[in-house]
C-alpha positions as CSV (number, residue, x, y, z in Angstrom):
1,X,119.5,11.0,67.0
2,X,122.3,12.4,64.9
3,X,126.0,13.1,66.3
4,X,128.7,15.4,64.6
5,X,132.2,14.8,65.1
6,X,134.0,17.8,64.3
7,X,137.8,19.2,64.6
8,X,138.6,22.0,67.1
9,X,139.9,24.4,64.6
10,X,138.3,28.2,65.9
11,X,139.1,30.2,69.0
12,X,135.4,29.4,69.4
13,X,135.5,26.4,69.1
14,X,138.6,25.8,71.6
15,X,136.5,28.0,74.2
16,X,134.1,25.3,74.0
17,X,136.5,22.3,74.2
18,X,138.0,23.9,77.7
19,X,134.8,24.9,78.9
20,X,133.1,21.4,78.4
21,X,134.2,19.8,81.5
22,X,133.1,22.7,83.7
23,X,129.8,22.2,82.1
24,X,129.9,18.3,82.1
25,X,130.8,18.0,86.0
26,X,129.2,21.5,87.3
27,X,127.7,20.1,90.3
28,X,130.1,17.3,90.9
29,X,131.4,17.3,94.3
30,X,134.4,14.9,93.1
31,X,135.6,16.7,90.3
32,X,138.5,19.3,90.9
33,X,138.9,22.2,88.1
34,X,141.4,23.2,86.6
35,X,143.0,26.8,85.9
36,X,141.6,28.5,82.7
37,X,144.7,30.0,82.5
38,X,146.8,27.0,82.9
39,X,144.2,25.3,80.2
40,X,144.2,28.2,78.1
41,X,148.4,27.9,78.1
42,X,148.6,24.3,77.4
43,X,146.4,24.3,74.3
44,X,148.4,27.5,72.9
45,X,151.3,25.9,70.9
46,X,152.7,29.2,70.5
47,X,152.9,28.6,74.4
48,X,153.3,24.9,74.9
49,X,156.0,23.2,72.2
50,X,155.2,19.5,72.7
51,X,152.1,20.9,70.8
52,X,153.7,22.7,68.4
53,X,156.2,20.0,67.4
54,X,154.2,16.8,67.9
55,X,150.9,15.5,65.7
56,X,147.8,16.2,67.4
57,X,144.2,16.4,67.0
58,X,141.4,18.0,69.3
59,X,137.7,16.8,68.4
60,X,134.5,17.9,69.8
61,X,131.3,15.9,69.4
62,X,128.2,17.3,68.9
63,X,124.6,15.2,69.7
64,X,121.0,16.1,68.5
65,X,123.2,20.1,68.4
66,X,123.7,20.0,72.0
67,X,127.7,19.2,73.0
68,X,128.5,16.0,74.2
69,X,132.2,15.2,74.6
70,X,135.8,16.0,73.7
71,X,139.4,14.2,73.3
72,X,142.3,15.5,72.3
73,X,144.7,12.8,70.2
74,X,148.3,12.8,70.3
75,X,151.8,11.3,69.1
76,X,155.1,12.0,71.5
77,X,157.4,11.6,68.2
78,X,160.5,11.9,70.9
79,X,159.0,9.2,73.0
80,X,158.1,6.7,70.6
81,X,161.4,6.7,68.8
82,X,163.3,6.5,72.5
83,X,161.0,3.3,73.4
84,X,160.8,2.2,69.9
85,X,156.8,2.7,70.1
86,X,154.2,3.7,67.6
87,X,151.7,5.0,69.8
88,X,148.8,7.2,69.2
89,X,147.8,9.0,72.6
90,X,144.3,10.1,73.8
91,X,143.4,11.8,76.5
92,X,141.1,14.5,78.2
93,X,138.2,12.3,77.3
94,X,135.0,13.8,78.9
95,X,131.8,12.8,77.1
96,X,128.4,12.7,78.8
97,X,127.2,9.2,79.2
98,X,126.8,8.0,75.7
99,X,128.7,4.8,74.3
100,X,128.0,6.2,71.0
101,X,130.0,8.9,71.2
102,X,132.6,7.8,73.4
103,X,133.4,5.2,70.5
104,X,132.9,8.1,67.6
105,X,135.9,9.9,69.5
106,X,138.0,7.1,70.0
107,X,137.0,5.6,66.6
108,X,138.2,9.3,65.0
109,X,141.5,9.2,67.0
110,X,142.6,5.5,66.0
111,X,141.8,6.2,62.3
112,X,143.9,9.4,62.6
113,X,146.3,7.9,64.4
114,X,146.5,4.6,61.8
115,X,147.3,7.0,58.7
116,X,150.2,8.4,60.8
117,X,151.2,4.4,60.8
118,X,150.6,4.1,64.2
119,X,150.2,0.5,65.6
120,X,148.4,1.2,69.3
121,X,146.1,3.3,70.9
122,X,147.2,4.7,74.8
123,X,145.2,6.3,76.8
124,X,144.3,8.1,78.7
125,X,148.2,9.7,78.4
126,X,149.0,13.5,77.3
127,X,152.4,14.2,76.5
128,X,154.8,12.9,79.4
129,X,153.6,12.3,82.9
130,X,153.7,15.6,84.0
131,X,150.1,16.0,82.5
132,X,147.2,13.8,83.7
133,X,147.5,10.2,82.9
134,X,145.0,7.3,83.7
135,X,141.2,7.2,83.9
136,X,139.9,6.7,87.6
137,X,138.9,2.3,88.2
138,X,138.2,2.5,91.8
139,X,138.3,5.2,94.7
140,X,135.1,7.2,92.9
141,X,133.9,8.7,96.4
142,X,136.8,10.9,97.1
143,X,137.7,14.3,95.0
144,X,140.2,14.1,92.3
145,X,143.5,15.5,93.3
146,X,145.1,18.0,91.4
147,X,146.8,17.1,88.3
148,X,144.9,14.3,87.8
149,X,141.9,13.4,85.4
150,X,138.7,13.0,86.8
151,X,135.7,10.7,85.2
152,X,132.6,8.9,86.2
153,X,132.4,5.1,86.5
154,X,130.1,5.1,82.9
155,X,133.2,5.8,81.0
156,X,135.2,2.9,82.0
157,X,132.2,0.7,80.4
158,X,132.2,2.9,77.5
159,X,136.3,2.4,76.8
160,X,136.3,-1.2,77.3
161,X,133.5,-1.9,75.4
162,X,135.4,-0.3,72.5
163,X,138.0,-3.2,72.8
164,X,140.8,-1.6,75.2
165,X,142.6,-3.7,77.8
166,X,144.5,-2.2,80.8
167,X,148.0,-1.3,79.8
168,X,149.0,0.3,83.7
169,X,148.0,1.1,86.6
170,X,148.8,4.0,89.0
171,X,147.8,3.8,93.0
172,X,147.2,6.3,95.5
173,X,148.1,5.6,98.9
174,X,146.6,7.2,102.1
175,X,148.4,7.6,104.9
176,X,147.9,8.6,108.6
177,X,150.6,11.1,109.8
178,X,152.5,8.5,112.5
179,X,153.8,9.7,115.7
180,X,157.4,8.4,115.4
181,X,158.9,6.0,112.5
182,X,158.1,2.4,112.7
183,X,161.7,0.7,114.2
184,X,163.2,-0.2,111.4
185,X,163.0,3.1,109.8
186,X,164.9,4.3,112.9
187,X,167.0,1.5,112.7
188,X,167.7,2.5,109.1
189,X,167.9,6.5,109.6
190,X,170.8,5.8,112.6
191,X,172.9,3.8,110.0
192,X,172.4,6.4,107.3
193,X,173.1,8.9,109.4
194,X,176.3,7.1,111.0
195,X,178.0,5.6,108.0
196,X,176.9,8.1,105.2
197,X,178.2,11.5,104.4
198,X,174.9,13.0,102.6
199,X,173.7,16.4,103.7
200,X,170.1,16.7,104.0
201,X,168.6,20.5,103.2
202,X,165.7,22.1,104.2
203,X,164.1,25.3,103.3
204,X,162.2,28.0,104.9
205,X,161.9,30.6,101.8
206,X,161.2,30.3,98.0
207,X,164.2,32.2,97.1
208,X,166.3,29.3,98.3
209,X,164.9,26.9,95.7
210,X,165.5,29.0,93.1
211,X,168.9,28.2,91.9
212,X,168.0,24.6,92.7
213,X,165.1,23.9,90.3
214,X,167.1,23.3,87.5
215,X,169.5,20.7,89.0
216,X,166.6,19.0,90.9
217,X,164.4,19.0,86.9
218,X,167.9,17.0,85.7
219,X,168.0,14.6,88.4
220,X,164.1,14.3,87.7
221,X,164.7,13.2,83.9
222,X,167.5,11.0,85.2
223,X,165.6,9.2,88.0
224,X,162.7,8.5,85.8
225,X,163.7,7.7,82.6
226,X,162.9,3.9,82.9
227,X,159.8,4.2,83.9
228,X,156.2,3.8,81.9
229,X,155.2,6.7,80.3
230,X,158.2,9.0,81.1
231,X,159.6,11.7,78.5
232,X,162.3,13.7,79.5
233,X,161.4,17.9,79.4
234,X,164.3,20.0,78.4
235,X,164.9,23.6,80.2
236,X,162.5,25.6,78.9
237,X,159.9,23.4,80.1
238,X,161.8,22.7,83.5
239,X,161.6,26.8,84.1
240,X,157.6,26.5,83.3
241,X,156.6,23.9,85.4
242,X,158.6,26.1,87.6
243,X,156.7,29.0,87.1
244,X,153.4,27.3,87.6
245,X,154.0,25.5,90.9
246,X,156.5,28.4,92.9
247,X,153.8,30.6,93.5
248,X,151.9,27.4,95.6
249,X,154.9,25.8,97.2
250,X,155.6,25.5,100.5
251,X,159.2,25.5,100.9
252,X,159.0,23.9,104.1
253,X,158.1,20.9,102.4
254,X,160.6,20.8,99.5
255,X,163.8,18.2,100.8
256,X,166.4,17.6,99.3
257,X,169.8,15.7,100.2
258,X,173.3,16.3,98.7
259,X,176.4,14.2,98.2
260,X,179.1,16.9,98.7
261,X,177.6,19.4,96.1
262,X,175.9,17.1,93.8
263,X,172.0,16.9,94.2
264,X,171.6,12.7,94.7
265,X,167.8,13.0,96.0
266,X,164.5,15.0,96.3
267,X,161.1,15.1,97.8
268,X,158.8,17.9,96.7
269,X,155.4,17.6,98.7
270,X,152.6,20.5,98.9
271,X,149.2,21.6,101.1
272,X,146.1,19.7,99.1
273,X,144.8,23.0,97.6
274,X,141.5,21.1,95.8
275,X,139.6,22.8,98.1
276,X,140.1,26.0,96.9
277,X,140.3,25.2,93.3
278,X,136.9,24.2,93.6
279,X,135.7,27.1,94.5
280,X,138.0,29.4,92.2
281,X,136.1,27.2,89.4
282,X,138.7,27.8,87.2
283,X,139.2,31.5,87.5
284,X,142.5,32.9,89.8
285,X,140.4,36.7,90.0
286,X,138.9,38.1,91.5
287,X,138.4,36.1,94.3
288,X,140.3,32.9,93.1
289,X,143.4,33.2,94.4
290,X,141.7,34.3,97.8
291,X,140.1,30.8,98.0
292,X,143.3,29.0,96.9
293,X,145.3,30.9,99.4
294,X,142.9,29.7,102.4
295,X,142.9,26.3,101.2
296,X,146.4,25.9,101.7
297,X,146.2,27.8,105.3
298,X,143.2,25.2,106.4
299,X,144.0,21.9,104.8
300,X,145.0,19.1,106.9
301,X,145.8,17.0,103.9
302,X,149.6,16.8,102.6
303,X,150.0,16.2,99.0
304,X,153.2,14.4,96.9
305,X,153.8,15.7,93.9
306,X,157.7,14.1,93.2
307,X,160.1,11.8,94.5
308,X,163.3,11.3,93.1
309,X,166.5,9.1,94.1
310,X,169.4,8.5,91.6
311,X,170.1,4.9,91.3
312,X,173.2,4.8,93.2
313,X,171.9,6.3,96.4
314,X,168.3,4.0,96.6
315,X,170.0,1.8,99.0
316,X,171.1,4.3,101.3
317,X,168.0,4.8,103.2
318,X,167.4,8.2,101.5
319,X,163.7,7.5,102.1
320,X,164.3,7.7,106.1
321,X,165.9,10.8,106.1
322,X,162.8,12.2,104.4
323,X,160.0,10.8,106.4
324,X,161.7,11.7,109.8
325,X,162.2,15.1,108.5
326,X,158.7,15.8,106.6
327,X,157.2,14.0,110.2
328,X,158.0,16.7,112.3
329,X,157.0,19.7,109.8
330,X,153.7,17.9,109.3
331,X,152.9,17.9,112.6
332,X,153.9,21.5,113.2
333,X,151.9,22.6,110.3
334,X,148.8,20.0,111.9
335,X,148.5,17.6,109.1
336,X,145.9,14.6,109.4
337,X,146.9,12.6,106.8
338,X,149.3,12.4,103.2
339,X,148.0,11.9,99.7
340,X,150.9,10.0,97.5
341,X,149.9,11.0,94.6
342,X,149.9,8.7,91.6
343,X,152.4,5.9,92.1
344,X,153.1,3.2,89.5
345,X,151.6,-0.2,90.8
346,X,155.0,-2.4,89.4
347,X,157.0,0.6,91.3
348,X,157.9,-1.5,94.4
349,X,161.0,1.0,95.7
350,X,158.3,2.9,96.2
351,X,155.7,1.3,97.4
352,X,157.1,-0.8,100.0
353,X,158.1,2.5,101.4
354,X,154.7,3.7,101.8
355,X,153.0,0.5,103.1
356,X,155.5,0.3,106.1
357,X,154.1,4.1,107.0
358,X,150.6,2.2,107.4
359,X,149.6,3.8,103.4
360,X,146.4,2.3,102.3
361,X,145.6,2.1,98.8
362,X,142.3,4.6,97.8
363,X,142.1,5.2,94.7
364,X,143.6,3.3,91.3
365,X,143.7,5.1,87.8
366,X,144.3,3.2,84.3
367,X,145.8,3.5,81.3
368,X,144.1,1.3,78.4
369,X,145.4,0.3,75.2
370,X,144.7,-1.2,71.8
371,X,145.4,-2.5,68.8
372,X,144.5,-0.5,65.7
């Protein structure tokens, strides 16, 4: 059986590097797709400058003629000289289930990535962790939540069997929507509320979190610096990320609490819309947006996408203020149940939060890593 490794270097040949998941997990009920549009975008470096000013190389493999797999390598130069790294990245590894070309990808990216004197191999990481990050370990049997990579349980055999070790974790918590706050909560919320002078804000329209995106981006790159895999994204990219998620947020369930005028905290959560990008397969028209539109109507499922605190304010029972708040709305809205989102397993302040809301862990996704 031959196999062909080959660079992604033609508009046809990027049309089948994007397409090759849809292909690869058709008739997966797990697997969520993602926008064309929104894939199309990110592999445009005219479009997307961590591309266009970082080393990267897509690779398709080919076996017996018939497609077989994809990865895309890449080195954050701004990242590894602010961690004093020398990391080559992979990610977006979907391959049908063949060790032998699994390990030609990866074997293709470490070479590359050793001539650009590169010492490890990550992955799976993209760019920062606003992109997809970790392969799935355990929670197999529910659908992947958006902005997250999907893969069966063969291709965590395949990468360790090249010789990677786990580098991180993340964990997903589920969580029942509880009918009041467990005591001390409350006990917490009435001394944050008696001894504190923070404002807490709530929004009904989308024009309100306008002028606020910006400010609530910088406290993001502020609040998250320290932590694994983190990249700070200038203003351009704050306005994108912008521009891709206004059109599906809820502002009902966008908090965020001020110190006087300065922004000190904020909790952006959304409807679970996999549902609907399921069956919009990738496409918003004609009838894709109609699909994600009812998904967010129907869903019972509430979905982080990021919490921020700064520092000085993480002992302040921030966290209460939220919960009691986002409580009532979810229950007026009829919410079953919340979706955490990827959560760093060493990121206790977090976690402990979560586990006193009754949050059970579901679902785990690694990072691996290796020496090259």
């Amino acid at each position: 059986m031959s196999l062909e490794i080959r660079e992604v270097k033609t508009r046809k040949d990027l049309k089948k590097f994007i397409h090759l998941p849809f292909h690869l997990y058709k008739n997966d009920p797990y697997w969520t797709p993602p926008l064309l549009r929104d894939e199309y975008a990110f592999y445009n470096p005219e479009r997307n400058r961590r591309l266009r000013n970082n080393p990267h190389l897509m690779l398709l493999a080919s076996k017996d003629r018939k497609l077989s797999g994809r990865i895309l390598g890449l080195i954050n130069n701004k990242a590894n000289s602010l961690k004093d790294q020398k990391y080559a990245r992979w990610t977006f590894l979907d391959c049908v289930d063949d060790e032998n070309t699994v390990h030609s990808l990866l074997e293709q990216i470490e070479r590359w990535g050793k001539e650009k004197e590169m010492i490890f191999a990550v992955g799976p990481r993209g760019f920062s962790d606003q992109e997809p990050q970790g392969a799935i370990v355990e929670g197999f049997e529910e659908r992947a939540a958006i902005g997250t990579h999907y893969n069966k349980p063969y291709m965590i055999n395949h990468i360790t069997n090249f010789g990677y070790k786990k580098d991180v974790d993340w964990i997903s918590y589920k969580m029942d929507v509880p009918e009041s706050l467990p005591e001390i909560y409350q006990s917490i919320l009435k001394e944050t509320l008696e001894k504190t002078n923070l404002t807490h804000m709530s929004f009904t329209k989308k024009s309100e979190l306008k002028p606020l995106i910006v400010p609530i981006f910088r406290l993001f790159n502020e609040t998250y610096k320290e932590l694994y895999s983190f990249a700070p994204i200038g203003e351009n990219q704050m306005k994108n990320l912008a521009k891709k998620y206004m059109p599906i947020l809820d502002p009902r369930f966008v908090q965020v609490v001020k110190d006087k005028d300065r922004i000190v905290a904020f909790a952006i959560v959304m409807p679970d819309l996999t549902a609907g990008l399921k069956k919009a397969n990738g496409h918003l028209y004609p009838f894709g947006f109609i699909h994600i539109l009812r998904a967010k109507k129907r869903t019972k499922v509430l979905q982080f996408l990021l919490v921020g605190i700064h520092k000085d304010y993480r002992s302040q029972g921030i966290f209460t203020l939220f919960a009691e708040y986002l409580k009532k709305i979810i229950h007026e809205a009829g919410m079953e149940w919340i979706d955490s989102h990827l959560e760093l397993e060493d990121n206790w302040a977090i976690r402990k939060w979560m586990e006193r809301l009754g949050g059970k862990v579901y679902r785990r996704h690694r990072a691996y890593i290796k020496a090259i």
